[in-house]
C-alpha positions in Angstrom: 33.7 62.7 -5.0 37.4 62.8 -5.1 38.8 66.3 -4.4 37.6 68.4 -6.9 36.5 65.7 -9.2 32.8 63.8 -9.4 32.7 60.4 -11.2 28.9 59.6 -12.3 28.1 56.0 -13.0 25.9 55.6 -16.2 24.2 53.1 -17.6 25.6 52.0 -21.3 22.5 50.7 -22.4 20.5 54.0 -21.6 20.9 57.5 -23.5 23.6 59.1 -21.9 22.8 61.9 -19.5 24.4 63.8 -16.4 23.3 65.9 -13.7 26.2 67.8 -14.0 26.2 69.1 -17.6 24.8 69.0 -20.8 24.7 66.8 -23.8 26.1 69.1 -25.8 28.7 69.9 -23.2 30.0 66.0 -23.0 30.1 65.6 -26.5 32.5 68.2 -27.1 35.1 66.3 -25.3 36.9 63.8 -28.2 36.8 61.0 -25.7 33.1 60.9 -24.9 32.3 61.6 -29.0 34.1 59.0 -30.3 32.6 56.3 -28.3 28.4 57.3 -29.0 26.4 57.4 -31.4 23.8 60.6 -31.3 20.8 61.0 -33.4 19.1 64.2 -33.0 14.9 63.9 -33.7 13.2 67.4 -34.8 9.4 67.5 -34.0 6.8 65.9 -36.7 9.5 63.0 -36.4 10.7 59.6 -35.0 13.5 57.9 -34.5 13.0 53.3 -35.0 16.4 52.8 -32.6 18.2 49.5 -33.5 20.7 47.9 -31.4 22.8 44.9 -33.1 19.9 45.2 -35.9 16.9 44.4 -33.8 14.2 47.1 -33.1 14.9 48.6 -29.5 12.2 51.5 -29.1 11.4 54.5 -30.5 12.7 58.3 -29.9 10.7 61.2 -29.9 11.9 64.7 -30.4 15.4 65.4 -28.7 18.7 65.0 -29.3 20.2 61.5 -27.9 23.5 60.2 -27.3 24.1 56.4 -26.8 27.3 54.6 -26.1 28.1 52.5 -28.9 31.3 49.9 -27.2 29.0 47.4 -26.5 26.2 46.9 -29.4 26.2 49.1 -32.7 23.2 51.4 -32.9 21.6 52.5 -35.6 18.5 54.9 -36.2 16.1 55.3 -38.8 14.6 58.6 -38.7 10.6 58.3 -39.9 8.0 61.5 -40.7 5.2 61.8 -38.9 3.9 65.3 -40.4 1.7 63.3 -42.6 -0.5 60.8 -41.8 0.4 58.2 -44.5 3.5 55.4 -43.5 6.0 55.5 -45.9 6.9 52.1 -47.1 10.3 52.2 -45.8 8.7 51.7 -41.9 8.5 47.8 -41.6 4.7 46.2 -40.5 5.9 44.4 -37.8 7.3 47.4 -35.9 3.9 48.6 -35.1 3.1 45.4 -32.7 6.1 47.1 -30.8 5.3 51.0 -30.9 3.0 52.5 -28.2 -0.8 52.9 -30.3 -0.6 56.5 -28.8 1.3 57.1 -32.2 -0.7 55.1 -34.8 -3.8 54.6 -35.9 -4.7 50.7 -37.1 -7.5 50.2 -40.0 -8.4 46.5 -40.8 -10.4 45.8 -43.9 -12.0 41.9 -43.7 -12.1 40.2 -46.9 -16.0 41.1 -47.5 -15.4 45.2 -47.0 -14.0 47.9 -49.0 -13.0 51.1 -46.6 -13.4 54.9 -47.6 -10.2 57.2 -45.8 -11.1 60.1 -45.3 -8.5 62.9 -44.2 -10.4 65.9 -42.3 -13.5 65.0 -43.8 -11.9 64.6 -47.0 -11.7 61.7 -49.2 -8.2 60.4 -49.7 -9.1 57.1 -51.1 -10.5 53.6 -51.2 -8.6 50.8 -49.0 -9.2 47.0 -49.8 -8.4 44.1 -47.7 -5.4 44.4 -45.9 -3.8 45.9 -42.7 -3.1 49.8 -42.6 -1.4 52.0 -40.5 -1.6 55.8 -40.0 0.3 58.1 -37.9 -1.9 59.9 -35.3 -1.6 64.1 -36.2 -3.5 66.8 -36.3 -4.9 65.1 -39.3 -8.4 63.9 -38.6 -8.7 60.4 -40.1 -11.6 58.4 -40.6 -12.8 55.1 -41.9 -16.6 54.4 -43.6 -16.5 50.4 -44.2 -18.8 49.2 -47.4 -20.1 46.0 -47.1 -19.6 44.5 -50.2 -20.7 41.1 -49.6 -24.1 40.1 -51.9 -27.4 39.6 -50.7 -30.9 38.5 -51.5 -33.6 40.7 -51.5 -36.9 39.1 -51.9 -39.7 41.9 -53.2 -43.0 40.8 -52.7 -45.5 41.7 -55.9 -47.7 43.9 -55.7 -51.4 44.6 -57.6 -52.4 47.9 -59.5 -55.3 49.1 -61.2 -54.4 51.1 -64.8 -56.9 54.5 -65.3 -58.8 51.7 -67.6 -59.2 49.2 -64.4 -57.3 46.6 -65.2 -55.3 44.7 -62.9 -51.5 44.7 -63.2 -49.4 42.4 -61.1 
């Protein structure tokens, strides 16, 4: 503290915050606005943050400032509302995101899967990787085996009305 002034030390790398004021309040001063980057997330959605084009996390509802001197930042803002991924969400980000947000169906080679969105078909899946957002959407998963297999039906012996014997 210096008279009637407070300095705050902040870390660059973290969203900017203060116990002293607001978000909003900071970025109304030119200074601080010029040097962040702020992406504001509404609920049903999230943020994929990328700092110097490599995935860094991901932001739930909020609005977020972060200083952009150092690395440039850049958001890609994702719908959750429905359970389907849009294509524009890469794979490998999933490996990185907490599972407390997806859902992960694997399909082997040998299956088919039915989807089924509250108890209501959506569609087939074939082999392959999917991912689902978790909602209020109920989703589940009835594999089909559809590998083939031998059955072997012992004969059997039956008398007509006439009595003969059929095999």
């Amino acid at each position: 503290t210096f008279g009637d002034r407070e300095i705050e030390i902040v870390d660059i790398s973290s969203p900017l915050t203060s116990s002293r004021c607001e978000l909003d309040t900071l970025l109304k001063d030119a200074n601080v606005a010029k040097q962040v980057s702020v992406v504001e997330v509404a609920d049903q959605m999230l943020a994929l943050n990328y700092v110097g084009g490599i995935f860094s996390g991901v932001l739930r509802h909020g609005k977020y400032a972060f200083f952009n001197t150092a690395d440039k930042r850049e958001f890609q803002l994702v719908d959750i509302s429905n359970p389907t991924v849009d294509e524009s969400v890469p794979q490998y980000i999933f490996s990185k995101l907490p599972m407390t947000i997806y859902t992960k169906v694997e399909v082997a080679e040998y299956q088919k899967a039915r989807l089924y969105f509250n108890q209501k078909l959506e569609g087939v899946l074939d082999v392959g990787t999917y991912y689902f957002w978790k909602t209020p959407v109920k989703i589940e998963v009835a594999y089909v085996d559809t590998r083939l297999t031998q059955l072997d039906i012992t004969g059997q012996e039956m008398l007509s009305a006439d009595k003969v014997s059929l095999r």
